[in-house]
C-alpha positions as CSV (number, residue, x, y, z in Angstrom):
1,X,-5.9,-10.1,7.9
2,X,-8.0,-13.0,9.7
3,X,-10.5,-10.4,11.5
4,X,-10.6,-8.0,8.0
5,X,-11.4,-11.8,6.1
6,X,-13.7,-12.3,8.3
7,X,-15.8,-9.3,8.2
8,X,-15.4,-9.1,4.3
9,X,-18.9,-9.0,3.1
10,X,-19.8,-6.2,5.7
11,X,-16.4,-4.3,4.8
12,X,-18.3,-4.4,0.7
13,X,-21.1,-3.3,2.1
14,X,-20.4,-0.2,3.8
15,X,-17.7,0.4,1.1
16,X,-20.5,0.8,-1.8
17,X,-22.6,2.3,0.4
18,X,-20.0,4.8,1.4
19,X,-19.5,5.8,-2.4
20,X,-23.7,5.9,-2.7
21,X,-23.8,8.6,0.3
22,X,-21.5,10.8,-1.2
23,X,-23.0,11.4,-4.3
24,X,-26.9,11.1,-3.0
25,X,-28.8,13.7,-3.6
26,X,-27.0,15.4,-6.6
27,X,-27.8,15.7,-10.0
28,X,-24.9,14.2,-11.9
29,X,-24.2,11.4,-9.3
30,X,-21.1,9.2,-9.7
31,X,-20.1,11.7,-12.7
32,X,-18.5,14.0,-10.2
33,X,-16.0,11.2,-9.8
34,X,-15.1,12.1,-13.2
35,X,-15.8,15.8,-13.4
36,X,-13.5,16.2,-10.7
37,X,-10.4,14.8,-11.5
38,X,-10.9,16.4,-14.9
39,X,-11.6,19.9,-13.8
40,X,-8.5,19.8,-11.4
41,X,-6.6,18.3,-14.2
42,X,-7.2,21.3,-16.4
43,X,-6.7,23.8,-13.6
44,X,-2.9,22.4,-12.7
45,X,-2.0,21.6,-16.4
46,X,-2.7,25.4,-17.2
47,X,-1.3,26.7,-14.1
48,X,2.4,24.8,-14.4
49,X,2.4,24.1,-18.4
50,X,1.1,27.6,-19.5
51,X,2.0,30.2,-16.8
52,X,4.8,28.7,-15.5
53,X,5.6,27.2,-19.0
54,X,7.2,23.9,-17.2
55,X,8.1,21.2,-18.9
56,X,8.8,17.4,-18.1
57,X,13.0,15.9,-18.2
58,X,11.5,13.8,-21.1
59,X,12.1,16.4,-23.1
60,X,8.8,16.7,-25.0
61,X,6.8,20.1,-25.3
62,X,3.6,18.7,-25.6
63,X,1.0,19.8,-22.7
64,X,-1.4,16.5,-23.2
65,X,1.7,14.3,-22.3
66,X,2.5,16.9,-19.6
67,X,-1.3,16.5,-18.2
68,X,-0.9,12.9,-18.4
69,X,2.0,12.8,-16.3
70,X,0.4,15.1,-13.4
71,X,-2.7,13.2,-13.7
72,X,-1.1,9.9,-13.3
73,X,0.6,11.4,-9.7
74,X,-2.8,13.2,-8.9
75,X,-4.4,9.7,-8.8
76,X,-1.9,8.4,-6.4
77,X,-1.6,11.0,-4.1
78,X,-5.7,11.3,-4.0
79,X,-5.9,7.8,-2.5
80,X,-3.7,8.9,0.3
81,X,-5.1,12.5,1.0
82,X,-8.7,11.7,1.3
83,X,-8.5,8.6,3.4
84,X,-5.9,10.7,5.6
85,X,-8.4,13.2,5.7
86,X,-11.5,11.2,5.9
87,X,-10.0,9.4,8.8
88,X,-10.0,11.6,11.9
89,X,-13.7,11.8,11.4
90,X,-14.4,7.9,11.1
91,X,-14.9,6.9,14.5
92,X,-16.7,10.4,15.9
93,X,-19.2,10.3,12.6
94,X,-19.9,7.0,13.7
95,X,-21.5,6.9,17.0
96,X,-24.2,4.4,16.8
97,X,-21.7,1.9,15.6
98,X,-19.4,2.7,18.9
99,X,-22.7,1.9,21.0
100,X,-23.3,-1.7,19.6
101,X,-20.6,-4.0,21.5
102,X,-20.6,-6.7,18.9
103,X,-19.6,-4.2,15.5
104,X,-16.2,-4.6,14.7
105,X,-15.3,-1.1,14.7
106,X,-11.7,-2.0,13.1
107,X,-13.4,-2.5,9.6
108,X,-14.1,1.2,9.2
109,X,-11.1,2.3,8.1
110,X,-10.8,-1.2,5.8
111,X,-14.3,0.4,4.2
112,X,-12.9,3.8,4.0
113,X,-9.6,2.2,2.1
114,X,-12.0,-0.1,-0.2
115,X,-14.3,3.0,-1.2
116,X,-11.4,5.3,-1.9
117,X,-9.8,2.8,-4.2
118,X,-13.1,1.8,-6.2
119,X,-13.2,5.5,-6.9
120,X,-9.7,5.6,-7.7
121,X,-10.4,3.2,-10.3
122,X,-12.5,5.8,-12.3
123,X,-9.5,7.9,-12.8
124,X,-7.2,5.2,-13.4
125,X,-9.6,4.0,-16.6
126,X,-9.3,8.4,-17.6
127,X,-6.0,8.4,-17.7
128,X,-5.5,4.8,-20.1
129,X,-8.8,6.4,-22.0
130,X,-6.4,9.5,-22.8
131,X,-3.4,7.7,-23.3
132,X,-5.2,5.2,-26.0
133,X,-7.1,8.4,-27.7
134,X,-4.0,10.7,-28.0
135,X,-1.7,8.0,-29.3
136,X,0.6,7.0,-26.1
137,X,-0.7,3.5,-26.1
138,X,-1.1,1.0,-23.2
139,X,2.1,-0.9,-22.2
140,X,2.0,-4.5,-20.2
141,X,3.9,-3.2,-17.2
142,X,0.3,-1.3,-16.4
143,X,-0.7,-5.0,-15.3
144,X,2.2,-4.1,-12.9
145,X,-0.1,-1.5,-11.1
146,X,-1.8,-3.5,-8.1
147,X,1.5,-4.2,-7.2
148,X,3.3,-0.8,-7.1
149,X,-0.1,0.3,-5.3
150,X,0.5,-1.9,-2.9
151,X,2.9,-0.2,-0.2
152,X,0.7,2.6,-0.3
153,X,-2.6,0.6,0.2
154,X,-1.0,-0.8,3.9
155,X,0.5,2.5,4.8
156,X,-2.4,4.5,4.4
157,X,-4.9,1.6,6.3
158,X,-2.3,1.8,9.5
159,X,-2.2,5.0,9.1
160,X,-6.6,5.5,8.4
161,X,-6.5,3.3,11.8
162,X,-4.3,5.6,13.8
163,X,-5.7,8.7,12.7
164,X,-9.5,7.6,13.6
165,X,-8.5,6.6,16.8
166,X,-6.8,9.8,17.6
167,X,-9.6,11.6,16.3
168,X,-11.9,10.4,18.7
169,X,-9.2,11.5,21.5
170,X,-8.1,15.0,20.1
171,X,-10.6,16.9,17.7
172,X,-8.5,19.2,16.4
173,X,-6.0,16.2,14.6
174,X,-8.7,17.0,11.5
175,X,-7.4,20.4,10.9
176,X,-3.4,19.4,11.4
177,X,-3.9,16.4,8.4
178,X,-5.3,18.8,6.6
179,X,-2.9,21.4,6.4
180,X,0.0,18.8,6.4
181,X,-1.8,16.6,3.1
182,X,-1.7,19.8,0.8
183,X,1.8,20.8,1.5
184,X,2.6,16.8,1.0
185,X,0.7,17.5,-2.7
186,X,3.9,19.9,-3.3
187,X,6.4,18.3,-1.4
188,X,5.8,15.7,-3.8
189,X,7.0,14.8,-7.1
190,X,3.7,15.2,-8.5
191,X,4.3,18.5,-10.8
192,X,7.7,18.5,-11.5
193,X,10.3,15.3,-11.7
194,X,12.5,13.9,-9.1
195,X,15.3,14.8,-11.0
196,X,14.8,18.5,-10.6
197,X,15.0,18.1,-7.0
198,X,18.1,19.5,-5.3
199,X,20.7,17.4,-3.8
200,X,20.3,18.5,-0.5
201,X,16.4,18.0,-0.8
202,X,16.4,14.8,-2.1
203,X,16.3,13.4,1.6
204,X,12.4,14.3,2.0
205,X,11.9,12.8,-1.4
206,X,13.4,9.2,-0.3
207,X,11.6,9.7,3.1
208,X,8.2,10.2,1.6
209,X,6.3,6.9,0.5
210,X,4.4,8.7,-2.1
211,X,7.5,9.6,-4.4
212,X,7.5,5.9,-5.1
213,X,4.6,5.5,-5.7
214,X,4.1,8.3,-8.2
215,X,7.0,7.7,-10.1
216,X,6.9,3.9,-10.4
217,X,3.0,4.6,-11.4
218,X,4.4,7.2,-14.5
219,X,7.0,4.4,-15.6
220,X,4.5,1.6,-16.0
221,X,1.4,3.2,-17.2
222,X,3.2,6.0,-19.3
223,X,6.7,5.1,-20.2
224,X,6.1,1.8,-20.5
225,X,9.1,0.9,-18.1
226,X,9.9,-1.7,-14.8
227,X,9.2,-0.3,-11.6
228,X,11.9,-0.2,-8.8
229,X,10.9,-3.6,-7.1
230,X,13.7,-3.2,-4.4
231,X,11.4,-0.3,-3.4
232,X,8.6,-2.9,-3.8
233,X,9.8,-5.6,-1.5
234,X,11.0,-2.8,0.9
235,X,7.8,-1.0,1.0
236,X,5.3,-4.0,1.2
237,X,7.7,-5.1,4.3
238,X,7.2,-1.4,6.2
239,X,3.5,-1.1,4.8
240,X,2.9,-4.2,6.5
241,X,4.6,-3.3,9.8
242,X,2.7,0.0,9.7
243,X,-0.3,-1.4,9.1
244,X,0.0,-3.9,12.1
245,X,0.9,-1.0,14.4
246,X,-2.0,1.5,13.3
247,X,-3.7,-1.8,14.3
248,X,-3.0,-2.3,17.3
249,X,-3.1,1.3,18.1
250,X,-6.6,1.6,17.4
251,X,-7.4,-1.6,19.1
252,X,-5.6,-0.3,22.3
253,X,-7.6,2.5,22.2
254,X,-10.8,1.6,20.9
255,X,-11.8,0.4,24.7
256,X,-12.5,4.1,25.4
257,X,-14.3,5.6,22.6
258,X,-17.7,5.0,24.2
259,X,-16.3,6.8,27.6
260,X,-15.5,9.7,25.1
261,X,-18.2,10.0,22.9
């Protein structure tokens, strides 16, 4: 925390300039941000609400609730799938940085977190735009949000710092997160409820750190209830131990990425 403190101006820097780079070039800019989400949001809400005519536990029929709800997981899960994705390819698309002894290499990752969240933003201020507009309201416990975000923030940074540093190591780690994020998108309680999960399944639900996430997000910004703070404290504690290992990892290994690339 000293060392990312430190380096906090530069870790702005290349985290607005990281969201300027993606979007230079194109027409519509930062609206893709926004088309995005949306367009994926339609394509999923048709797909599960009309052709597989699935409903939510809550026992409402209507599909704008129903998009609500998957929207509201999509955001979380998108904060760990593209950082997890983006990661392998930090350190390798970065060579000139590798080169120069005195960059702290360690604040890419911290950038790539920063970025990803700014942008998650934008779809966090779509989904309380549609739930003031179709009449679901904004609840108190969404002040609650940072917080619940929170175990999720330290996991993926340890695990945005392991993945880079393997990535320098063994190129093909890019292809094996990719695969393994989009079966995580439906091993996730993302387009159906925890509830309909069997008994026997529910082990990779309680082992999977997004679950939380995605269903404490739904209770505070949608239903308006608490979130489960035991998973909270329990979370923040294994975030933070995570977080210190990807760490260390990557500083262990850092001392040969020059040799390598």
């Amino acid at each position: 925390m000293r060392n990312i403190w430190k380096h906090s101006e530069l870790i702005k820097q290349l985290a607005f300039r990281d969201i300027a780079t993606r979007y230079k070039g194109s027409y519509l800019g930062v609206l893709w941000s926004v088309i995005i989400p949306f367009l994926m949001l339609t394509i999923y809400t048709f797909v599960f609400s009309v052709v597989f005519n699935a409903r939510w536990n809550s026992g409402s029929t209507n599909k704008i609730e129903f998009a609500l709800i998957i929207f509201s997981g999509m955001i979380v899960y998108n904060l760990f799938s593209e950082v997890a994705n983006r990661s392998p390819g930090l350190v390798v698309g970065n060579v000139n940085y590798v080169k120069k002894v005195v960059f702290p290499l360690h604040i890419l990752p911290v950038s790539v977190v920063l970025s990803t969240i700014i942008n998650m933003l934008i779809s966090v201020a779509i989904l309380i735009i549609g739930l003031l507009i179709f009449g679901f309201g904004l609840h108190w416990t969404a002040l609650l949000f940072p917080l619940v975000l929170l175990p999720l923030i330290l996991f993926v940074l340890g695990l945005s710092w392991i993945l880079s540093s393997l990535g320098v190591y063994l190129r093909d780690i890019g292809h094996v997160v990719g695969v393994l994020t989009s079966a995580l998108m439906f091993l996730s309680p993302i387009f159906y409820p925890v509830s309909s999960i069997p008994n026997e399944f529910q082990f990779f639900y309680k082992i999977n750190p997004i679950s939380y996430v995605v269903e404490d997000t739904r209770q505070i910004l949608i239903w308006g209830n608490l979130p489960n703070y035991q998973w909270i404290a329990i979370g923040t504690c294994l975030g933070l131990l995570f977080s210190f290992i990807g760490y260390k990892c990557f500083e262990k290994t850092r001392r040969g990425f020059a040799d390598v690339l």
